[in-house]
C-alpha positions as CSV (number, residue, x, y, z in Angstrom):
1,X,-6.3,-19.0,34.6
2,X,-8.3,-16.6,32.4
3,X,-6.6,-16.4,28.8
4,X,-5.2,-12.6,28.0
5,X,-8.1,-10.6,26.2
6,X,-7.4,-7.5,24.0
7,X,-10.6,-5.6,23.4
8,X,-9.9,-2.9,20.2
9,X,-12.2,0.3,20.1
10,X,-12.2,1.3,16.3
11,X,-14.9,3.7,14.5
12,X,-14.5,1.3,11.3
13,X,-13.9,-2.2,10.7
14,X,-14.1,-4.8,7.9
15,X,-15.9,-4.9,5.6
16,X,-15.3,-0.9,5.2
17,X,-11.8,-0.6,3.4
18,X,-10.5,2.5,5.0
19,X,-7.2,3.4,6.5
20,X,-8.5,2.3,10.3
21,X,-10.2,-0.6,9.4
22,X,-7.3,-1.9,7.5
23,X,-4.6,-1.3,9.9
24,X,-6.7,-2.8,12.6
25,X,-7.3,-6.1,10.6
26,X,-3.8,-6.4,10.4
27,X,-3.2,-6.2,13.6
28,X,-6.1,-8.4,14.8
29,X,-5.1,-11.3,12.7
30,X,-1.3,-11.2,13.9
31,X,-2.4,-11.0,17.6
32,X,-5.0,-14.0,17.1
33,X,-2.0,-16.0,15.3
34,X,-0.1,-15.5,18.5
35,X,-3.4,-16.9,20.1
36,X,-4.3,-14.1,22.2
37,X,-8.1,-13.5,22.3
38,X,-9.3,-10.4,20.4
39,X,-12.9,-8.8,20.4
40,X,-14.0,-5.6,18.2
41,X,-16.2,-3.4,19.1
42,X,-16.9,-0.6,16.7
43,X,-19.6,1.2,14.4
44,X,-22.5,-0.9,12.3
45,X,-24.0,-4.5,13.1
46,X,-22.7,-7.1,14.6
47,X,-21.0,-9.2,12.0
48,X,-18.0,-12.0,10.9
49,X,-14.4,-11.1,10.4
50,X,-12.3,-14.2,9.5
51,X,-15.1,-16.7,10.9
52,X,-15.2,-14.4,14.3
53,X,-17.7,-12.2,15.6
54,X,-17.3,-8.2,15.2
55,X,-19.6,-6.5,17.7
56,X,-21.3,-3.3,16.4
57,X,-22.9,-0.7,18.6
58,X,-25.6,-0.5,16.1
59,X,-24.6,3.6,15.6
60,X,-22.9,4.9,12.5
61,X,-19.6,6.2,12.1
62,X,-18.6,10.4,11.9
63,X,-18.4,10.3,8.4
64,X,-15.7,12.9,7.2
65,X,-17.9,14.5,4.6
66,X,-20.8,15.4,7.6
67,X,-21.2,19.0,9.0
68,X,-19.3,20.1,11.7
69,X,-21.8,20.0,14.7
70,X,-23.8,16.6,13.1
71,X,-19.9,15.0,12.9
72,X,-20.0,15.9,17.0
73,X,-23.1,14.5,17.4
74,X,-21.7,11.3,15.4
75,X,-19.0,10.7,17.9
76,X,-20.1,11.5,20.9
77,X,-23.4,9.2,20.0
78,X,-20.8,6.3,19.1
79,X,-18.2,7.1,22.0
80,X,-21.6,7.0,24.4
81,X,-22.3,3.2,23.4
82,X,-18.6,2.4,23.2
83,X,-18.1,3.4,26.3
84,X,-20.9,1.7,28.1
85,X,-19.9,-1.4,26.3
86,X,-16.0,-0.7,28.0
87,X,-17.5,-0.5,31.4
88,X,-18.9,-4.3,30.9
89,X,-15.4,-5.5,30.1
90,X,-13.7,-7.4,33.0
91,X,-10.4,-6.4,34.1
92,X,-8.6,-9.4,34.9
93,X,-5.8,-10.1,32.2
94,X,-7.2,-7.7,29.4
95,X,-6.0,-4.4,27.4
96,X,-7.8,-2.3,25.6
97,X,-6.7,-0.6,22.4
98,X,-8.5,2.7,21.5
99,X,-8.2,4.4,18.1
100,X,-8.0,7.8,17.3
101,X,-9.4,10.1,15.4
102,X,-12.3,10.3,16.1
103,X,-10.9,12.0,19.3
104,X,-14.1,12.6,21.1
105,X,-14.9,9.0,20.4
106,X,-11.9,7.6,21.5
107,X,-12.3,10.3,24.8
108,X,-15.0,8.7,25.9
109,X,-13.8,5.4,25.8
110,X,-11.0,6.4,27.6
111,X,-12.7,7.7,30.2
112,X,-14.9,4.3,30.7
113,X,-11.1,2.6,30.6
114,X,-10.4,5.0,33.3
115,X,-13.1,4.1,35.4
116,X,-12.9,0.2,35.3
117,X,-9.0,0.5,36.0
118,X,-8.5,-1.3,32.8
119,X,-5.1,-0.9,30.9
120,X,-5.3,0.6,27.5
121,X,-3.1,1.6,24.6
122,X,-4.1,4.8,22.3
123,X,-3.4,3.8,18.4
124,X,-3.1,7.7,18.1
125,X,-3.2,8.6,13.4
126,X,-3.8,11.9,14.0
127,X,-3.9,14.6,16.9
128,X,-7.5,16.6,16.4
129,X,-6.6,19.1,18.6
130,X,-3.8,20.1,16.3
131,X,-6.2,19.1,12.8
132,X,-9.1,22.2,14.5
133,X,-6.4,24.6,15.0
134,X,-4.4,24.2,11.7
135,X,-8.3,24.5,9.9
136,X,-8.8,27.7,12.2
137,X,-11.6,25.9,13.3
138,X,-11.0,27.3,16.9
139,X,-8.1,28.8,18.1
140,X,-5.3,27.2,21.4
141,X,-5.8,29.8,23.5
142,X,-9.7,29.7,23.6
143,X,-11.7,27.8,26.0
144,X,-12.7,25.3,23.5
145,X,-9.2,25.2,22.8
146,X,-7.7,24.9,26.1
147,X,-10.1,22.3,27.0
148,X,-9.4,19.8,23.8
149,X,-5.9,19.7,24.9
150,X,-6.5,19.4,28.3
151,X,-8.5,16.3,27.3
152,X,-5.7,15.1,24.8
153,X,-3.2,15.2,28.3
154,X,-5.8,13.5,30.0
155,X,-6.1,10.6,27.0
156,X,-2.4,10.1,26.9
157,X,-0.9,10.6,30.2
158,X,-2.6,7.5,31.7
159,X,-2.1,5.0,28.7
160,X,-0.2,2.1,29.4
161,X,1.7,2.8,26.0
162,X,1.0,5.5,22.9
163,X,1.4,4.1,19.7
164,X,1.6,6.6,16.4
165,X,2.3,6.3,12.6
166,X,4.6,8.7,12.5
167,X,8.1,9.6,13.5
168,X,7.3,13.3,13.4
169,X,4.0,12.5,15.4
170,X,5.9,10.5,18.1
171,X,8.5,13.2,17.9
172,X,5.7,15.6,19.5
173,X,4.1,13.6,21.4
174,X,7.1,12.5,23.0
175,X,7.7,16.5,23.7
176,X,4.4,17.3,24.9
177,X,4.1,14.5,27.1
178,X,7.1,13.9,27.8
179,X,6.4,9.7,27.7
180,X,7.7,6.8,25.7
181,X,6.4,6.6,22.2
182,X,6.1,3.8,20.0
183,X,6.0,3.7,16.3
184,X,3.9,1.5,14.1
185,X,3.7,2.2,10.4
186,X,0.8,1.6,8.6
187,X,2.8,-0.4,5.9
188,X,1.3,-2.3,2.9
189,X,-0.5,-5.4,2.6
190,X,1.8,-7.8,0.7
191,X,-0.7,-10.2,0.0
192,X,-3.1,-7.7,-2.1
193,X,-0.4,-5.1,-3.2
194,X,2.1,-7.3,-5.2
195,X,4.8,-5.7,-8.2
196,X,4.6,-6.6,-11.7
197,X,7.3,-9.6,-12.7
198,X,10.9,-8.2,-13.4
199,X,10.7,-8.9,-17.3
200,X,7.5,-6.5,-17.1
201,X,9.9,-3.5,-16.3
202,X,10.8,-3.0,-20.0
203,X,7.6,-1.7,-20.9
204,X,4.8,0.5,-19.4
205,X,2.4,-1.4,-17.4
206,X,-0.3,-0.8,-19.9
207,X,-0.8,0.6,-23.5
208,X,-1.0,3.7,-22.3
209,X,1.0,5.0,-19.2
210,X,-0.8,5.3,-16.1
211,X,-0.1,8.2,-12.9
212,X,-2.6,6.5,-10.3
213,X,-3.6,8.6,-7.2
214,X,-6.7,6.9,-4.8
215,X,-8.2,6.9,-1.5
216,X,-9.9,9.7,0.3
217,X,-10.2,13.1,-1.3
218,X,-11.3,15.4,1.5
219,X,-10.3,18.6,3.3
220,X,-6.6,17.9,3.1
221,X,-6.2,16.8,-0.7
222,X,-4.9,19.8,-2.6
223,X,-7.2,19.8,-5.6
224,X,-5.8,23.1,-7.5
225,X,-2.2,21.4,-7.4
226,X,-3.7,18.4,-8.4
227,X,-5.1,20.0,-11.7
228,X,-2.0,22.6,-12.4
229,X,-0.4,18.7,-12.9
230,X,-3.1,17.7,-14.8
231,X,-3.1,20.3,-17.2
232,X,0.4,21.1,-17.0
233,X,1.0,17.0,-18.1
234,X,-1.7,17.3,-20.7
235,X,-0.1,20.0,-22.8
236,X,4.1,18.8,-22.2
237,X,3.5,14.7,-21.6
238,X,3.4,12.0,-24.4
239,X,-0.3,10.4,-24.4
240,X,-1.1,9.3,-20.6
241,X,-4.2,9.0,-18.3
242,X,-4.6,10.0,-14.7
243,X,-6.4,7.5,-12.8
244,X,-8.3,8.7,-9.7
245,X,-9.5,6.5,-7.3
246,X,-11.7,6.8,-4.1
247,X,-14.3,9.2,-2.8
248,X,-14.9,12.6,-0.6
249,X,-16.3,15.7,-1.6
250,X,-12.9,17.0,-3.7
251,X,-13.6,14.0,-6.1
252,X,-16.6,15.8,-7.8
253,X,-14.3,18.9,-8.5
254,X,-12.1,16.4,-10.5
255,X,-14.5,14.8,-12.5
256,X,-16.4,18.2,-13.3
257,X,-12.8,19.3,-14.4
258,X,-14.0,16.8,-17.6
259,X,-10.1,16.5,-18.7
260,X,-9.2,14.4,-21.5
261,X,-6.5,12.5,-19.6
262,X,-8.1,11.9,-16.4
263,X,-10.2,9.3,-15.3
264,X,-12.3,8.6,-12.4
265,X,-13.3,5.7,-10.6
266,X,-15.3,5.2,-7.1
267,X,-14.4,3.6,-4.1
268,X,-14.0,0.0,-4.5
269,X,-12.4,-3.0,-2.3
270,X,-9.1,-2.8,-1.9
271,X,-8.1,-5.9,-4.2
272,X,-9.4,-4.4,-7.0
273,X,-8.1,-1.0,-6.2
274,X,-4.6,-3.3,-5.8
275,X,-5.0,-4.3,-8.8
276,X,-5.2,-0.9,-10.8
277,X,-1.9,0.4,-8.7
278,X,0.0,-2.7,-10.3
279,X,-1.3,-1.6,-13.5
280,X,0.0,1.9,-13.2
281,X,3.3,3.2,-13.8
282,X,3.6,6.5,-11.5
283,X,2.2,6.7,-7.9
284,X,0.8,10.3,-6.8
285,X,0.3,11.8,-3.7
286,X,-1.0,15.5,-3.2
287,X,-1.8,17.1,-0.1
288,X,-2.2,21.2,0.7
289,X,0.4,22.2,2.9
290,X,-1.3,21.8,6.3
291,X,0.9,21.8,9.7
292,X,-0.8,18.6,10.0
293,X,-0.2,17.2,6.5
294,X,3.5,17.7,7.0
295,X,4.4,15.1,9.4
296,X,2.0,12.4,7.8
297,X,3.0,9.4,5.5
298,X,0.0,8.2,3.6
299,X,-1.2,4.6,3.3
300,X,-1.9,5.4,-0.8
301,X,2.2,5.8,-0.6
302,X,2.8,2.7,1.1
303,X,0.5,0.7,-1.1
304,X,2.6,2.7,-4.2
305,X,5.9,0.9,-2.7
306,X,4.2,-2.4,-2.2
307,X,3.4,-2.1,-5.9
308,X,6.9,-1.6,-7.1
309,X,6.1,1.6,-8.8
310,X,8.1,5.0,-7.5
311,X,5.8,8.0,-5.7
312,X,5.8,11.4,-6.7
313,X,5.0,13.2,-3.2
314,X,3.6,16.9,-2.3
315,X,4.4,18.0,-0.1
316,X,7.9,17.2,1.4
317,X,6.1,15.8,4.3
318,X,7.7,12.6,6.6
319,X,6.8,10.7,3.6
320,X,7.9,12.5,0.8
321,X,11.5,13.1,2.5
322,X,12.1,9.5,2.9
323,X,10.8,8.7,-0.7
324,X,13.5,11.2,-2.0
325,X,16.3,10.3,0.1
326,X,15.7,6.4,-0.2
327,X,15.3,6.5,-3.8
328,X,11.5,5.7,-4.0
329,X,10.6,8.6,-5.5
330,X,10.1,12.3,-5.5
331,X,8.7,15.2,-3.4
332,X,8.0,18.4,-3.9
333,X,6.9,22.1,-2.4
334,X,3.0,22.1,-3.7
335,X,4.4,25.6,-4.8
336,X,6.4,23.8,-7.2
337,X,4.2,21.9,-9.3
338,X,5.5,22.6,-12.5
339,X,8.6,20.3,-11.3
340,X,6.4,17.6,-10.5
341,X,5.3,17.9,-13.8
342,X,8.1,17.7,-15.8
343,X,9.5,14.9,-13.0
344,X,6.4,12.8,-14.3
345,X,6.9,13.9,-18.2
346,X,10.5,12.9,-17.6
347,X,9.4,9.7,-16.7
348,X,6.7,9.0,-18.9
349,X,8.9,10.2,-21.4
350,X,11.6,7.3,-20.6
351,X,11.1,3.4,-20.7
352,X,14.4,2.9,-19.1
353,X,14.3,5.7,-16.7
354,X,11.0,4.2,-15.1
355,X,12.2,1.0,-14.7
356,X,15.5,2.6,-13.1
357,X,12.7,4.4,-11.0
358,X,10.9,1.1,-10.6
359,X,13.7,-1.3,-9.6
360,X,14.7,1.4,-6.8
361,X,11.3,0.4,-5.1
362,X,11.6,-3.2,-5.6
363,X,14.9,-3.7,-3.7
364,X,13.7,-1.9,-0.6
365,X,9.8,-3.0,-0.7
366,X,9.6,-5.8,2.0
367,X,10.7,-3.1,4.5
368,X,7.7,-1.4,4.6
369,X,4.9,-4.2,4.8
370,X,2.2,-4.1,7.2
371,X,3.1,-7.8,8.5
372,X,6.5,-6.0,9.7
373,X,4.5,-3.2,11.5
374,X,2.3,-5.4,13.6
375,X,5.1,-7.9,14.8
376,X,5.7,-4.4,16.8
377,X,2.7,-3.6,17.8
378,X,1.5,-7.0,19.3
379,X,5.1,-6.9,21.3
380,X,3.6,-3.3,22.8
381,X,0.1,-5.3,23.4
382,X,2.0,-8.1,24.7
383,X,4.2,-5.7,27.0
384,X,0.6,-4.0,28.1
385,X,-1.0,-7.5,29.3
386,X,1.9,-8.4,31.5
387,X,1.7,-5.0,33.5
């Protein structure tokens, strides 16, 4: 008998460190643990992954910074060759798993899924259709519009299962589409992000206390709350630095914002960036607004948790709810950023009120690591392969 295959359609994989590439590695080692057979097809060369071969389409990725119609281009180019590699797969005991965003990437490759009769699952992190509205990009009523969410029905109302990060994202999927919706978490690598020792707890984690935010600072990072804090922090905090961490086009704004307790750092591989959250005392998370920010919980919190150090959230999105009502941190309006402020002066202000904050995290940490997640998601792969 042939032995189950899982093919996994990604835009990004090792060695980029970004949110899909990570979540995906997680989930490709646990699957291949249980000794199911896994092959990656996605962006780049063809190169190793834990002693295995990735298979690249030899096309780049959308990168996130790119103009509008050049981002099209991007993934329809990279959907094209995914899908034509799709339509070589066989069909006999195999399951696709197609990730989206990019959504006209992962359209395509649903379509060539479609057309060989072969199972997939849609690993569905955001809902595009949603982002270009909420951006007033184009509006739901217009042709453009009415077609992306036709194609969104399309994508999801012939997958063997939809998977999401989110319980507010499953909670309107389930409600558009009216199908079953299963939640897997990003969660935190607890190999890489590890908590200083208990006896640590007494003092700051370095001479100088550290507010760490990192990752990707694009559309959705709310830059003018982020320097209110700054600034506000600056003139009301005891001495302090705020490290910043990762790239996008909003990271330039910081750094020209030359302020004396801010420091900025490029992307870098994840241990290292592991590394500097361990070292930090405060985790911080800032995002506008957005429709589509609201219902999000971002990996940078997770990774905050799997450090041991308490978040400070904006806005009171998914995450920043359960951070506040589990004792991991705080949340706030962005409208209220001078309470973020004084939440962090507080804090920074207090030895023993950090490692209250601190030992909060600690006790509930193991529920949120990524090898938890993906014990769920290979039982919905699992479930996929035997029909």
């Amino acid at each position: 008998m042939r032995q189950s295959h899982v093919y996994f359609f990604v835009s990004e994989f090792f060695p980029v460190q970004k949110a899909v590439s990570i979540r995906t590695q997680c989930f490709v080692r646990r699957l291949r643990s249980d000794g199911i057979e896994v092959r990656l097809i996605t962006s780049g060369r063809r190169r190793l992954f834990d002693g295995h071969i990735v298979h690249g389409v030899s096309a780049p990725p959308p990168a996130s910074t790119s103009e509008g119609v050049f981002r099209l281009f991007r993934e329809f180019w990279l959907g094209f060759l995914m899908g034509a590699r799709l339509l070589l797969i066989s069909r006999e005991r195999s399951v696709v798993v197609i990730s989206t965003p990019p959504f006209f990437m992962a359209g395509l490759c649903v379509l060539a899924a479609r057309l060989r009769r072969i199972p997939y699952v849609l690993d569905i992190r955001d809902r595009y259709p949603r982002v270009f509205f909420s951006l007033g990009l184009i509006s739901p009523g217009s042709l453009l519009g009415r077609l992306f969410l036709r194609l969104e029905l399309e994508m999801c109302a012939y997958a063997k299962h939809l998977v999401t990060v989110t319980y507010s994202l499953a909670s309107d999927l389930r409600a558009d589409f009216q199908c079953p919706v299963e939640v897997v978490r990003n969660g935190f690598d607890a190999d890489i992000f590890q908590p200083r020792s208990v006896p640590d707890l007494d003092s700051f984690a370095s001479s100088v206390p550290r507010v760490i935010t990192h990752g990707l600072f694009g559309r959705f990072f709310d830059v003018d709350t982020f320097l209110k804090i700054v600034r506000h922090c600056q003139a009301t905090c005891p001495p302090h630095e705020f490290l910043v961490v990762g790239y996008g086009p909003k990271i330039d704004i910081i750094a020209a914002s030359c302020l004396s307790n801010v420091a900025v750092l490029p992307a870098m591989p994840q241990r290292e960036v592991a590394q500097l959250v361990r070292d930090s005392d405060i985790g911080l998370s800032v995002h506008s607004s957005d429709p589509s920010m609201l219902g999000s919980f971002p990996v940078k919190v997770m990774e905050y948790i799997g450090a041991g150090i308490p978040s400070i959230v904006l806005p009171c999105s998914e995450a920043g709810m359960e951070v506040a009502e589990r004792g991991l941190g705080w949340s706030y309006d962005p409208r209220d950023w001078k309470l973020a402020s004084d939440c962090i002066a507080s804090l920074l202000g207090s030895a023993s009120k950090l490692r209250e904050a601190k030992q909060s995290v600690l006790s509930q940490r193991l529920q949120y690591t990524r090898d938890r997640q993906a014990d769920h998601f290979v039982s919905v792969v699992t479930s996929a392969l035997m029909g």
